[in-house]
C-alpha positions in Angstrom: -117.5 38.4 11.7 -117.3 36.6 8.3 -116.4 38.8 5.2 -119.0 39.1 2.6 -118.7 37.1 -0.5 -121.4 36.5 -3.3 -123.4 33.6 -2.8 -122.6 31.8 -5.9 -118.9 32.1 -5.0 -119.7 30.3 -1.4 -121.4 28.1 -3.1 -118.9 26.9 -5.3 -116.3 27.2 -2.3 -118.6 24.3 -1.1 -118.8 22.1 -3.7 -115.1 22.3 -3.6 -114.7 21.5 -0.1 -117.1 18.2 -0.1 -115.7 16.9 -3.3 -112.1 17.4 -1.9 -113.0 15.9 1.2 -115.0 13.1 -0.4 -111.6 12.3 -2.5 -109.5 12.2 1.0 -112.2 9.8 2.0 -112.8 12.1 5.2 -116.2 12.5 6.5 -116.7 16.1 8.5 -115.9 15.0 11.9 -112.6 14.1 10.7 -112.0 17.4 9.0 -113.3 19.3 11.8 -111.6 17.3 14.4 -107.6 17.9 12.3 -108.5 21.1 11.6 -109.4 22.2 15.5 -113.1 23.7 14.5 -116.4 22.4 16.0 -118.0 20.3 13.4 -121.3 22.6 13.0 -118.4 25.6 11.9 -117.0 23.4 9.5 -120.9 22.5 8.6 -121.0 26.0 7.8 -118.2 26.3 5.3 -119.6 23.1 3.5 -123.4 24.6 3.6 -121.7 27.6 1.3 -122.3 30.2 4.6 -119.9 32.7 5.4 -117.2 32.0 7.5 -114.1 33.6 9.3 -111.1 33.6 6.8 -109.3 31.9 10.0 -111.4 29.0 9.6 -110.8 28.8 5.7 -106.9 28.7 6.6 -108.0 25.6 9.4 -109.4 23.8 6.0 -107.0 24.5 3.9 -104.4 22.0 4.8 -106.6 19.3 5.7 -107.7 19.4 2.5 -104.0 19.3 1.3 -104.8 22.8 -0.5 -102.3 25.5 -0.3 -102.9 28.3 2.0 -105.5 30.9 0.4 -107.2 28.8 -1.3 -110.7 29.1 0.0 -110.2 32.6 -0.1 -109.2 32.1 -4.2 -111.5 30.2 -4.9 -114.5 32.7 -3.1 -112.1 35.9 -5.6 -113.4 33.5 -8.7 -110.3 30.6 -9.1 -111.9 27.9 -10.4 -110.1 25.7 -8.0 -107.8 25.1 -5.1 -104.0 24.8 -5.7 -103.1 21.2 -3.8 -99.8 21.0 -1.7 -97.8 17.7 -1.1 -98.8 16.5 1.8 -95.5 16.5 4.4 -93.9 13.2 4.6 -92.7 12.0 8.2 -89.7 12.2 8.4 -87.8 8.5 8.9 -87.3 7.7 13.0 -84.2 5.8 13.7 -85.4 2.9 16.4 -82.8 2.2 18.6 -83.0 -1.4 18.4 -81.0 -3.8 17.0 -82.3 -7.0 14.7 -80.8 -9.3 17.1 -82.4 -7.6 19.7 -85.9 -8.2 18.5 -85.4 -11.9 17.1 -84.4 -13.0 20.3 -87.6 -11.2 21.8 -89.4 -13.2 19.2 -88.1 -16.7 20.0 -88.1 -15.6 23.8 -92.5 -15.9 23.0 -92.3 -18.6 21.1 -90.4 -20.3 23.6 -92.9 -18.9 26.2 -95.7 -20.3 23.8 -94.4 -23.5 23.5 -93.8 -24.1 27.1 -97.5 -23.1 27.6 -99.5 -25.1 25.0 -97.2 -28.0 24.9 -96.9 -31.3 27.3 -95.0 -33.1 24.7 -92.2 -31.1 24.2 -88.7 -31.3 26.4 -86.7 -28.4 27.1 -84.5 -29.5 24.3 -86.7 -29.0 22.1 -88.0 -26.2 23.1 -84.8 -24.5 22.6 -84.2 -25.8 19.0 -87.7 -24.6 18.0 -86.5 -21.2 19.9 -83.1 -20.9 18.2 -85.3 -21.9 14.7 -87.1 -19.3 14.9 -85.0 -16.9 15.4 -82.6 -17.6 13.0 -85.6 -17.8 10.3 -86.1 -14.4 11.6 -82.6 -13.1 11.0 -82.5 -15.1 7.6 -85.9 -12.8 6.3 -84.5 -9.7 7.6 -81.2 -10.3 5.6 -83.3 -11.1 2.4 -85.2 -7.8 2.6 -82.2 -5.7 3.4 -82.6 -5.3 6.7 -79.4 -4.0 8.8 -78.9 -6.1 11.5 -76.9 -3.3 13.6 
């Protein structure tokens, strides 16, 4: 069962919620859906009714606010303390730029074999080798490693 809290408190609580929401540009199916409540419990919480404090901590971080923050604001905090949302950490790809700029001229060569009747086999090739040394050349320019 909910706790009791005052009615103006709940209601503040809401305003909260919808305006935090409404600045993460989330509508309430994306809250609910992150935060792992059906959509007419999180309803609930944004309608200023009571609701389990469990559910409050489901919001909270949605809502980038630190934990206990519902429950803060519902003691009389005027508002929620916000967290940092985490930042991914970087993933290493295993590939190599060489790797993938031949991939690239192997589909352009691919293409051009396709669309063209024109073009010989020579040619095809050049455009091929053009293309992925273009590649290679903008990778280098924007710091790209290459191993």
């Amino acid at each position: 069962m909910a706790p009791r809290h005052d009615e103006d408190a709940l209601q503040r609580l809401a305003s909260l919620i919808i305006k935090r929401r409404s600045e993460l540009d989330l509508n309430k199916a994306d809250v609910a859906r992150r935060a792992g409540l059906q959509v007419n419990t999180y309803s609930k919480a944004e309608a200023g009714l009571p609701v389990r404090e469990t559910t409050y901590a489901k919001i909270e971080p949605i809502l980038e606010w630190a934990a206990g923050s519902c429950l803060d604001i519902l003691s009389g905090a005027a508002a929620a303390t916000l967290v940092e949302p985490a930042t991914p950490a970087a993933v290493f790809s295993p590939v190599r730029a060489e790797d993938l700029a031949e991939d690239v001229g192997d589909v352009v060569q691919d293409a051009a074999v396709a669309i063209s009747n024109t073009m010989t086999a020579a040619e095809i090739r050049e455009l091929k080798r053009q293309v992925v040394e273009k590649v290679l050349d903008r990778w280098e320019k924007r710091g790209i490693d290459r191993d």
